[in-house]
C-alpha positions, 0 to 999 in steps of 0.5 A: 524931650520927645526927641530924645526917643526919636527913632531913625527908621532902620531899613532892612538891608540885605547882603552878601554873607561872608562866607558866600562872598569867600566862597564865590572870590575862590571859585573865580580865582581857581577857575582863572588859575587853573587856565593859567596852570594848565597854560604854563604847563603846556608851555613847559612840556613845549619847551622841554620837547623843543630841549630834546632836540639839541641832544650831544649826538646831535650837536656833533653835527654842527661841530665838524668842520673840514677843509679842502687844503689842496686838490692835485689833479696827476698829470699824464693820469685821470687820478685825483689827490685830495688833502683835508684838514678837519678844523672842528672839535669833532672826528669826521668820516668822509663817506662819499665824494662825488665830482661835476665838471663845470661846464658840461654838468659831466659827473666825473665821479659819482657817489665814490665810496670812501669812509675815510676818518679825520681825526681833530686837528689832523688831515687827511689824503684821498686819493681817486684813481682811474677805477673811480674817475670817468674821463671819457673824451681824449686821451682820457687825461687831465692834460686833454684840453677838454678837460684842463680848461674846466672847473670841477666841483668836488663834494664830500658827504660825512657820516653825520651828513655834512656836504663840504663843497669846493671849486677846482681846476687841473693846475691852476688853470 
């Protein structure tokens, strides 16, 4: 029976309380989510700046379209015919056409002021006349031979700052 009354030696153990162990678990879960807050909010402030961009007035730009239809170069004259379709969703306005002979990097036309507009779906014809083109050598006419054998690189610039390009040669020479 002395057994019975036997004691088991209780250590004296120490350890965390819980409300410390709380206390300590919610200021590394604040701390970690507070880096991650302030991460995300700075992604979302980043991605709503980069929206910004892509305003209406500024997606018109990638909406204009315009094609060169036909470019008539007038015998007997230095004047130029230029019929353009505009095939995007968006009205054009043609602010200035410049004109490069090929072969000698001769400009034929700089920077004519046009401010033509082309509604969707409609085309349009520019014409250039004497007062605009420079032919200097000859006759001073698209039938001089210096200027029939070439090419000619016309250029247009919109108002929304689009460049339409095309390559073309007094009657399909």
């Amino acid at each position: 029976m002395s057994n019975v009354f036997f004691k088991i030696p209780v250590k004296n153990r120490r350890a965390v309380s819980q409300v410390m162990g709380s206390i300590v678990i919610l200021g590394i879960v604040s701390s970690v989510g507070s880096v991650i807050l302030f991460n995300g909010m700075n992604s979302i402030s980043a991605f709503t700046y980069d929206l910004s961009f892509h305003e209406k007035s500024k997606n018109q730009i990638h909406r204009e379209d315009i094609i060169f239809e036909h470019v008539r170069f007038e015998p007997n004259t230095d004047d130029i015919s230029i019929d353009l379709a505009n095939i995007g969703t968006v009205e054009s306005t043609i602010t200035n056409i410049t004109i490069l002979k090929i072969d000698t990097q001769e400009i034929i036309a700089n920077w004519v002021d046009v401010d033509d507009s082309i509604q969707v779906k409609n085309n349009q014809k520019i014409t250039l006349d004497g007062s605009d083109i420079i032919l200097t050598t000859g006759t001073q006419t698209w039938n001089d031979p210096y200027y029939l054998n070439s090419e000619y690189k016309i250029s247009l610039t919109t108002s929304k700052g689009n460049f339409i390009t095309t390559v073309a040669s007094p009657f399909n020479t």
